[in-house]
Each structure stands twice: as structure tokens, then as C-alpha cells.
N, CA, C and O atoms as a printed pandas DataFrame, in Angstrom:
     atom_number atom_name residue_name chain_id  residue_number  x_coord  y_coord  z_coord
0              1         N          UNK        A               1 -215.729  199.394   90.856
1              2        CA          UNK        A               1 -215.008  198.672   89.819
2              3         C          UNK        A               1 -214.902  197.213   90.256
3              4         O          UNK        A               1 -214.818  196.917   91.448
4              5         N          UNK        A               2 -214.907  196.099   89.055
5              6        CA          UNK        A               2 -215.414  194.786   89.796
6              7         C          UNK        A               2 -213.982  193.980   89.032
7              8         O          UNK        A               2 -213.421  194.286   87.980
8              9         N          UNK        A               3 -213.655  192.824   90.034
9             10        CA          UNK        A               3 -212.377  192.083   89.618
10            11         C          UNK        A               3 -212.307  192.002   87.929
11            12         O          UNK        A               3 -211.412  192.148   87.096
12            13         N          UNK        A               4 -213.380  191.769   87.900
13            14        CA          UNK        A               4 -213.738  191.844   85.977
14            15         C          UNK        A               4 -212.689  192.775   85.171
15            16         O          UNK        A               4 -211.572  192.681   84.663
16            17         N          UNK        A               5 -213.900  193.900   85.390
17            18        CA          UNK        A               5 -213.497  195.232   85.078
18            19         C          UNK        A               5 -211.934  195.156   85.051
19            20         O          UNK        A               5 -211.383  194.838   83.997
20            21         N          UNK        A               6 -211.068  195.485   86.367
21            22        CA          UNK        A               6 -209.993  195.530   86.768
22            23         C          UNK        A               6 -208.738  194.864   85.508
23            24         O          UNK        A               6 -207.935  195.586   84.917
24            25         N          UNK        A               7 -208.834  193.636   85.365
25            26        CA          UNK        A               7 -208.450  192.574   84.365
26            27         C          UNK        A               7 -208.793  192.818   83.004
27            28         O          UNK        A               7 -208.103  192.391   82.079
28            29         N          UNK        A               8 -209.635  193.360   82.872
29            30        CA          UNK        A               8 -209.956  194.059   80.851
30            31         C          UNK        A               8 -208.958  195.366   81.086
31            32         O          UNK        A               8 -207.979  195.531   80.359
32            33         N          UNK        A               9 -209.211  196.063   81.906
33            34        CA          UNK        A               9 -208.469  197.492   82.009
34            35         C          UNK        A               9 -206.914  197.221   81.741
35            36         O          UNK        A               9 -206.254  197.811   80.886
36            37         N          UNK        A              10 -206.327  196.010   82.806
37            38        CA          UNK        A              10 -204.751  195.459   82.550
38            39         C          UNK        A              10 -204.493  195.210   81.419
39            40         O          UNK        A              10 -203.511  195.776   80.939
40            41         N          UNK        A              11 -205.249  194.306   80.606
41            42        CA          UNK        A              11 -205.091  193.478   79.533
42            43         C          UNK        A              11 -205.584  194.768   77.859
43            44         O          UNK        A              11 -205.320  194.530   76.681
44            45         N          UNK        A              12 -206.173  195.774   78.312
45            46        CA          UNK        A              12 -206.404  196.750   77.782
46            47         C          UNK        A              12 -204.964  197.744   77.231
47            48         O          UNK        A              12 -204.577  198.151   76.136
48            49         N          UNK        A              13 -204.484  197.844   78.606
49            50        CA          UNK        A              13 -203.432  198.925   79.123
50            51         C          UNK        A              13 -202.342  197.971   78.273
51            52         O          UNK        A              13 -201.626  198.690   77.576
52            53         N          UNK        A              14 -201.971  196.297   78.121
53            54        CA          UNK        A              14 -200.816  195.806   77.609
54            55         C          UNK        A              14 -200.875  196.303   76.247
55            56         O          UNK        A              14 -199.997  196.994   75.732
56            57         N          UNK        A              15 -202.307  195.796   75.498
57            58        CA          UNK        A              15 -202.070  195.438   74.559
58            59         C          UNK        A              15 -201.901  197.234   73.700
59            60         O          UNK        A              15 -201.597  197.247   72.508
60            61         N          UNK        A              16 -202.135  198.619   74.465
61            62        CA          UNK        A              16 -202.005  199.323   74.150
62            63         C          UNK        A              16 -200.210  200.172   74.056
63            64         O          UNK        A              16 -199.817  200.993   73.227
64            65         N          UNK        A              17 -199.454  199.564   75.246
65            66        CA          UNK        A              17 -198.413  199.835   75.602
66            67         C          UNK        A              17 -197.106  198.742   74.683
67            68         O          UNK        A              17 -196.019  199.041   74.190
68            69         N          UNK        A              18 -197.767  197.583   74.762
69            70        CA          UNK        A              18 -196.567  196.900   73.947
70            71         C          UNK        A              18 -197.304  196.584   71.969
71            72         O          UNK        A              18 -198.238  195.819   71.728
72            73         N          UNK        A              19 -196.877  197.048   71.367
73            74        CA          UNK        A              19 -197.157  196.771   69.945
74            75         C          UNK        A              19 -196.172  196.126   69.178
75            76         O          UNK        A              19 -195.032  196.568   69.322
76            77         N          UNK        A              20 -196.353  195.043   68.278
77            78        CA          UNK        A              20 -195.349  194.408   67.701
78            79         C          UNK        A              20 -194.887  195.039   66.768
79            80         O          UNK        A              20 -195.369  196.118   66.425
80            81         N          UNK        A              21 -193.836  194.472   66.164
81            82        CA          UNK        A              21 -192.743  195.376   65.457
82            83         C          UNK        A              21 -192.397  194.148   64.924
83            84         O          UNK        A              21 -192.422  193.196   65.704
84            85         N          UNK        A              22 -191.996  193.896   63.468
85            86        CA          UNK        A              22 -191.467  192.546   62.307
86            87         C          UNK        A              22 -190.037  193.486   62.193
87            88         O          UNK        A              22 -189.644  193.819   61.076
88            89         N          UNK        A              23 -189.393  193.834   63.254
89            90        CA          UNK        A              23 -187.923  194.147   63.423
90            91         C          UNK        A              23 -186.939  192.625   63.351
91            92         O          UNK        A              23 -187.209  191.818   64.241
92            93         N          UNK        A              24 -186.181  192.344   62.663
93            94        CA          UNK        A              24 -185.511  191.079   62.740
94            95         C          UNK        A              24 -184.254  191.591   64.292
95            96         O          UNK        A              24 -183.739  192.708   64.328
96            97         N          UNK        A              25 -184.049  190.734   65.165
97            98        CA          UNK        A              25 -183.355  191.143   66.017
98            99         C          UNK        A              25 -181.539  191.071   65.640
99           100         O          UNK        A              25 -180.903  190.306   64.914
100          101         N          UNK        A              26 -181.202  192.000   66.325
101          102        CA          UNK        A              26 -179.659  191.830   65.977
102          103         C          UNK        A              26 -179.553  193.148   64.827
103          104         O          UNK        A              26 -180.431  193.454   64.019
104          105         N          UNK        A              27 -177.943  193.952   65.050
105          106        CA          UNK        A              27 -177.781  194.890   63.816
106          107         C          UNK        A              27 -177.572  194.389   62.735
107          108         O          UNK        A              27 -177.411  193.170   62.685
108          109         N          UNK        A              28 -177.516  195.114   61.642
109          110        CA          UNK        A              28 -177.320  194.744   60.365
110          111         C          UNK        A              28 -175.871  194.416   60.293
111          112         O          UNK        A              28 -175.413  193.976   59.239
112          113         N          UNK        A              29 -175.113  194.597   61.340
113          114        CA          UNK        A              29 -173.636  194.691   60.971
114          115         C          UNK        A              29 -173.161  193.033   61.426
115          116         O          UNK        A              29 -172.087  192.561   61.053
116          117         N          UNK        A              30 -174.118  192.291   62.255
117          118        CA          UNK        A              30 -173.808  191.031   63.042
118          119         C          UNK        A              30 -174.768  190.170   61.919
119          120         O          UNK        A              30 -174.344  189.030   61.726
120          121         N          UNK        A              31 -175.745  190.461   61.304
121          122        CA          UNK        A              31 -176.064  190.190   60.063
122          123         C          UNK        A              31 -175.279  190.110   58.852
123          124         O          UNK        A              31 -175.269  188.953   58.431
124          125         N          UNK        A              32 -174.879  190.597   58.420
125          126        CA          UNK        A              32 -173.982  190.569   57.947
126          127         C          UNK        A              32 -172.152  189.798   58.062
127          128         O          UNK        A              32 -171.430  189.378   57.158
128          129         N          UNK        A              33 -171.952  189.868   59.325
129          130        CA          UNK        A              33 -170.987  189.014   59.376
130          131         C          UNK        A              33 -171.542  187.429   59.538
131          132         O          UNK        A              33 -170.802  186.542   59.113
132          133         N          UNK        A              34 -172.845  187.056   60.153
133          134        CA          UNK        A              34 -173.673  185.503   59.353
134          135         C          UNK        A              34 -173.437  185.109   58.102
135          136         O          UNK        A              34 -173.084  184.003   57.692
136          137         N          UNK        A              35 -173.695  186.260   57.430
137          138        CA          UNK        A              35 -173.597  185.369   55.882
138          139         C          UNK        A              35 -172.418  185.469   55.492
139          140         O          UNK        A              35 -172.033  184.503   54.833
140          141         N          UNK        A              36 -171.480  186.516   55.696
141          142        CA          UNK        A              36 -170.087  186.502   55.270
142          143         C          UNK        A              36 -169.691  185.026   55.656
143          144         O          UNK        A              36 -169.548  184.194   54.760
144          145         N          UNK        A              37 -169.515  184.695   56.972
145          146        CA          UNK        A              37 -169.314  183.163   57.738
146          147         C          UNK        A              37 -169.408  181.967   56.895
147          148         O          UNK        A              37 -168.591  181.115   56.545
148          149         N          UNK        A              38 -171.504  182.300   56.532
149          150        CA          UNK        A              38 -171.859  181.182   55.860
150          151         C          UNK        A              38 -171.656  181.127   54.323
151          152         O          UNK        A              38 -171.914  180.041   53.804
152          153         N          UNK        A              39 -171.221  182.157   53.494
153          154        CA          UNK        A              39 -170.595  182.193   52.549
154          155         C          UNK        A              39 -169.380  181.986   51.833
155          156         O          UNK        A              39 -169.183  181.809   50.631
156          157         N          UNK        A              40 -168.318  182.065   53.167
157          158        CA          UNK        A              40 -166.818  181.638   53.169
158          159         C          UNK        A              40 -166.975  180.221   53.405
159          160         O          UNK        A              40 -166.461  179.517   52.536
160          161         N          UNK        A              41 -167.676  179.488   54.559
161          162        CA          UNK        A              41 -167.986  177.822   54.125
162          163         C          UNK        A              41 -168.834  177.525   53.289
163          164         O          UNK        A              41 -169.086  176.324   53.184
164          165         N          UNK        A              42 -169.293  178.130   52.738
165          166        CA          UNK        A              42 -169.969  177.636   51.307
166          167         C          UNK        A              42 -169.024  177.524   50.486
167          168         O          UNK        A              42 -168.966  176.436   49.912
168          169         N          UNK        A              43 -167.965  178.574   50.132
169          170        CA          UNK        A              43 -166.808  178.469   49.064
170          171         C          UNK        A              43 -166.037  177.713   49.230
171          172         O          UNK        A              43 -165.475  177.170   48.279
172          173         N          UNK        A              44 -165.708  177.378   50.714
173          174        CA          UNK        A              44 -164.967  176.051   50.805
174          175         C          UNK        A              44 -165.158  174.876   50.725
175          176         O          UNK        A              44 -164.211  174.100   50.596
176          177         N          UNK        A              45 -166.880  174.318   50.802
177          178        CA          UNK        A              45 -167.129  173.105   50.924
178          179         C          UNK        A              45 -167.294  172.941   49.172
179          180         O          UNK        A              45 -167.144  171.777   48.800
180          181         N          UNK        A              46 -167.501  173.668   48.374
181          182        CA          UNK        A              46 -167.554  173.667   46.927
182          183         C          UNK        A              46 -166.411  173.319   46.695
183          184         O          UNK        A              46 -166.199  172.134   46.437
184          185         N          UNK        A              47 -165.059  174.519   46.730
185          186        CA          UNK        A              47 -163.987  174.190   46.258
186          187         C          UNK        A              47 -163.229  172.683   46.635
187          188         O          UNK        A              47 -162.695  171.876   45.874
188          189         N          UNK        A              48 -163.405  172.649   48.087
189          190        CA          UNK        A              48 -162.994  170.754   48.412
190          191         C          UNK        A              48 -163.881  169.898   47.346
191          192         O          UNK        A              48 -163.311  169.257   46.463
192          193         N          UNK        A              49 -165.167  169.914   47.452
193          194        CA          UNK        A              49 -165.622  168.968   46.720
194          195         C          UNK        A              49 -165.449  169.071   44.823
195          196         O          UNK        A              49 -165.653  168.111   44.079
196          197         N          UNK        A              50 -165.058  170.391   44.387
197          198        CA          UNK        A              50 -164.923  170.132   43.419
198          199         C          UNK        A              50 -163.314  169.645   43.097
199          200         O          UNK        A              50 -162.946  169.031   42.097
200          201         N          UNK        A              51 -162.545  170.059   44.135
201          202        CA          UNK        A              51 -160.746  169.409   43.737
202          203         C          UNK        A              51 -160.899  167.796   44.081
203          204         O          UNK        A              51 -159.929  167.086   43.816
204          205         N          UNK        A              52 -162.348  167.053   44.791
205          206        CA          UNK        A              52 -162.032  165.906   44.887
206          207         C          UNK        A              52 -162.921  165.213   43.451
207          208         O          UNK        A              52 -162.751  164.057   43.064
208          209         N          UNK        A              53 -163.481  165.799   43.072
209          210        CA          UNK        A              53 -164.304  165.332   41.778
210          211         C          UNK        A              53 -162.923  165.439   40.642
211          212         O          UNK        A              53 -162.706  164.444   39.951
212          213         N          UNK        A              54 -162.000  166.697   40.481
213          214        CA          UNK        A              54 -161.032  166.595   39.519
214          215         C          UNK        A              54 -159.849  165.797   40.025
215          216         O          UNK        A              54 -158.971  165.251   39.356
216          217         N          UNK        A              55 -159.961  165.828   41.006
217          218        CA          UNK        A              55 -158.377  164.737   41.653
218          219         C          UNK        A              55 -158.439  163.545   42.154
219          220         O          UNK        A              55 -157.559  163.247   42.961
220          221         N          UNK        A              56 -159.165  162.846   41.921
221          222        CA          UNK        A              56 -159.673  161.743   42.926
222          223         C          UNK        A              56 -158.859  160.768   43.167
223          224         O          UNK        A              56 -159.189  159.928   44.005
224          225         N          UNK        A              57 -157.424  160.650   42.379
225          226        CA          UNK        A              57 -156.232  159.560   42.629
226          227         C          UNK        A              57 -155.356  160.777   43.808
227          228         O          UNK        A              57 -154.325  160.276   44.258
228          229         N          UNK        A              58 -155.548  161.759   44.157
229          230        CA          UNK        A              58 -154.785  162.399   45.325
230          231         C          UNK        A              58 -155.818  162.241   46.755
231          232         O          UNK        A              58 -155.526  161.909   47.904
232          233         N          UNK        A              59 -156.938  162.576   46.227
233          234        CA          UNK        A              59 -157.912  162.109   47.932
234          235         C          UNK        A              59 -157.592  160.958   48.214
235          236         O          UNK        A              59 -157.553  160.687   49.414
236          237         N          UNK        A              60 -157.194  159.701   47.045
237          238        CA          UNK        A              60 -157.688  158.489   47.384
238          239         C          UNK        A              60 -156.047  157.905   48.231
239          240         O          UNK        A              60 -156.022  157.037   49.104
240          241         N          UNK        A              61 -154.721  158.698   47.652
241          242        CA          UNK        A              61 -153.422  158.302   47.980
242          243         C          UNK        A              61 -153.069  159.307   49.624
243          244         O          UNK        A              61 -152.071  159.169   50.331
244          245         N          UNK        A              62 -153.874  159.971   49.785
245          246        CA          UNK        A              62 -153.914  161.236   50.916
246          247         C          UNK        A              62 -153.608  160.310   52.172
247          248         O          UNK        A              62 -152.512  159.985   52.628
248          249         N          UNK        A              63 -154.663  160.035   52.525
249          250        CA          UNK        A              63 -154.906  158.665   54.339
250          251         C          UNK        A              63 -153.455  157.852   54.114
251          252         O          UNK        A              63 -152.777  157.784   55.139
252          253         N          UNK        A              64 -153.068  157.427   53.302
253          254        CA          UNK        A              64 -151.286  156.941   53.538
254          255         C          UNK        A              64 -150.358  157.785   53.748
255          256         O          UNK        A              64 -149.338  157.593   54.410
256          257         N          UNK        A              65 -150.619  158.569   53.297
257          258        CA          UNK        A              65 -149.701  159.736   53.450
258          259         C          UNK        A              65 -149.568  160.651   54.622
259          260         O          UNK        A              65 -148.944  161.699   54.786
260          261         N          UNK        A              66 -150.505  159.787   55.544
261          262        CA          UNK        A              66 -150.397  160.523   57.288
262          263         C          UNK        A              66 -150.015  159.804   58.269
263          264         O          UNK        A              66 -149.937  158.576   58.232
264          265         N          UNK        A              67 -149.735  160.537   59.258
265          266        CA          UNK        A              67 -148.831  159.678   60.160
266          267         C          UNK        A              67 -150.645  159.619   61.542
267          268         O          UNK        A              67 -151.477  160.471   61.855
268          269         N          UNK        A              68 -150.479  158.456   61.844
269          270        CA          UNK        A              68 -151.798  158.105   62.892
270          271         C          UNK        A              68 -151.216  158.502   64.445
271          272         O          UNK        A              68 -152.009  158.655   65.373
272          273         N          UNK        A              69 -149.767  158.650   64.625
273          274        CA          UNK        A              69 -149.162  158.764   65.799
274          275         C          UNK        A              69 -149.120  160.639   66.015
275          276         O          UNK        A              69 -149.388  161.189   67.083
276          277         N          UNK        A              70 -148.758  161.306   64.846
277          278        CA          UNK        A              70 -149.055  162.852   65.132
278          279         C          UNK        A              70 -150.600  162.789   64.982
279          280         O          UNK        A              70 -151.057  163.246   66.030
280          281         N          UNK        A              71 -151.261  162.551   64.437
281          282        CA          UNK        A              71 -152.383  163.176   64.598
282          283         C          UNK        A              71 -153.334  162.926   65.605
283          284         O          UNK        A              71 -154.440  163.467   65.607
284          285         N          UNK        A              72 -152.837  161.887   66.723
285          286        CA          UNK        A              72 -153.497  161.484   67.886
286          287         C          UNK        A              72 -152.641  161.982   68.777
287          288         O          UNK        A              72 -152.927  161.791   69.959
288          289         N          UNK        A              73 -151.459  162.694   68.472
289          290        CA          UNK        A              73 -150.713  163.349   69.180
290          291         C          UNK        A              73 -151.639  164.869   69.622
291          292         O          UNK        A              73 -152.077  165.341   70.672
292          293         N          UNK        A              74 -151.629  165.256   68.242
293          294        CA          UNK        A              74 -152.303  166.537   68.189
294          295         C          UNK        A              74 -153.980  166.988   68.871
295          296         O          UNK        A              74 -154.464  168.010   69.359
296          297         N          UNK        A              75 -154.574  165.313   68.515
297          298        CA          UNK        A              75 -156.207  165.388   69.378
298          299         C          UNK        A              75 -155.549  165.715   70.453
299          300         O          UNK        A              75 -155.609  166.921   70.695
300          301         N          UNK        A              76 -154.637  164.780   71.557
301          302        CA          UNK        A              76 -154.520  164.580   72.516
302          303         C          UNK        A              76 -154.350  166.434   72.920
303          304         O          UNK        A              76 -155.290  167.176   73.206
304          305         N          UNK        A              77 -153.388  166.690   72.858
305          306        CA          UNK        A              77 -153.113  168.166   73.060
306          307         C          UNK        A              77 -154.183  168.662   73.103
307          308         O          UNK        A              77 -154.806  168.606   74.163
308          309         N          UNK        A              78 -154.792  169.367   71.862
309          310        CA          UNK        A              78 -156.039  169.739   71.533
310          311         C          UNK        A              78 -157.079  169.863   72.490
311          312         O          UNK        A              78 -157.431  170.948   72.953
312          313         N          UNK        A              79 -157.719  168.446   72.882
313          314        CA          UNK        A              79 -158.170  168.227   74.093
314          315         C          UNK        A              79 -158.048  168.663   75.828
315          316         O          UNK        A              79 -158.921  168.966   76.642
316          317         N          UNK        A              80 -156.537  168.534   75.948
317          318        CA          UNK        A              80 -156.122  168.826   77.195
318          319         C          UNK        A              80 -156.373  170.195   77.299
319          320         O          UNK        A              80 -156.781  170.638   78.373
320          321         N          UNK        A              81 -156.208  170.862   76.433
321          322        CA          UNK        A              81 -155.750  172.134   76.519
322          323         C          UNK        A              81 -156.847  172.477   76.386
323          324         O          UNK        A              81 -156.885  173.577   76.938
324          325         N          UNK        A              82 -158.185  172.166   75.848
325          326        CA          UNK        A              82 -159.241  172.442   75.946
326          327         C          UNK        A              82 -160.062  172.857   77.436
327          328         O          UNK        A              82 -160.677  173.840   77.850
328          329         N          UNK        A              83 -159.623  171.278   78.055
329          330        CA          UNK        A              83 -160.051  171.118   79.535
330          331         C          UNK        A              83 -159.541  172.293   80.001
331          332         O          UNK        A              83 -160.227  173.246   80.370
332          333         N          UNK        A              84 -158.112  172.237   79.990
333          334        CA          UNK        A              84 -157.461  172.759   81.333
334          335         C          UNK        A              84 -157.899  174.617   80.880
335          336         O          UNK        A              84 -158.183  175.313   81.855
336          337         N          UNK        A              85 -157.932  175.281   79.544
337          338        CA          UNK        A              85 -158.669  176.767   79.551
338          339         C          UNK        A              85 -160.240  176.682   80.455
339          340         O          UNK        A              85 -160.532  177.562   81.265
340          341         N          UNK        A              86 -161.019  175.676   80.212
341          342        CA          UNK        A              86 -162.160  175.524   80.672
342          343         C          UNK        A              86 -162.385  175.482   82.203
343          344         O          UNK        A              86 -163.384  175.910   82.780
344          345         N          UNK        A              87 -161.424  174.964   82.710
345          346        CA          UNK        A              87 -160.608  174.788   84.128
346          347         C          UNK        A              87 -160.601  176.147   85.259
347          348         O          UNK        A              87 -160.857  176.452   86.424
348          349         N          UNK        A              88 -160.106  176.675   83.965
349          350        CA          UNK        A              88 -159.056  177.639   84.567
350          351         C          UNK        A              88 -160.083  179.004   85.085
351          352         O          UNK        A              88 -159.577  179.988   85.624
């Protein structure tokens, strides 16, 4: 038997032992919770954009109506607490 030989026989033996399969990977059940996911932000990015198409004097009065000191309060937190689980 010649190095040749040897190397068709391997390459013989793969292509007989592994056969493809058009299996999508993952269960149907983790499939399924994908589109549930991407379907619940689909309904939300609709419903925001359609309450700002019917309301557009409340989006536009909204940014005054916040305080810049809590909500850099809240990054700040947010953040730390990020680190320090990551930390830990």
C-alpha cells in the first residue's frame, strides 16, 4: 500500500463517516424564544414610533421634563455596579 493509496482510503473513510445534514442548529424551543424576543421589539419600536407620529408636542416637551442630575446619577450607579458584579 503506497502513501497515495493510504490518503484516498482516509479521505474515503471521512467522506463516508461524516454526511451533511441542512439541520438548522439549536431546538425549536430556543428558536422560538428568538422570534418571540424579536417580535416583542418589533411591537415596541412600532408602538414608540407610532405614539411619536400622534403626539409629537409630548416627545418634543419630554427632555425638559427630566432632571440631568438623576439620570447621571443613575448611569453612574448602573456602571459601578456593573464593574464591581464583573469584579467579583
Amino acid at each position: 500500500m503506497t502513501v497515495q493509496q493510504n490518503y484516498w482510503d482516509m479521505d474515503q473513510a471521512d467522506t463516508l463517516t461524516t454526511h451533511k445534514t441542512n439541520n438548522i442548529p439549536g431546538s425549536l424551543a430556543i428558536w422560538a424564544a428568538i422570534l418571540a424576543e424579536m417580535s416583542e421589539f418589533a411591537v415596541m419600536f412600532v408602538v414608540y414610533f407610532l405614539a411619536k407620529v400622534h403626539n409629537p408636542e409630548l416627545f418634543h416637551e419630554g427632555p425638559t421634563r427630566l432632571s440631568t442630575s438623576a439620570g447621571t446619577a443613575n448611569t453612574l450607579i448602573m456602571l459601578t455596579s456593573s464593574f464591581l458584579w464583573y469584579e467579583a
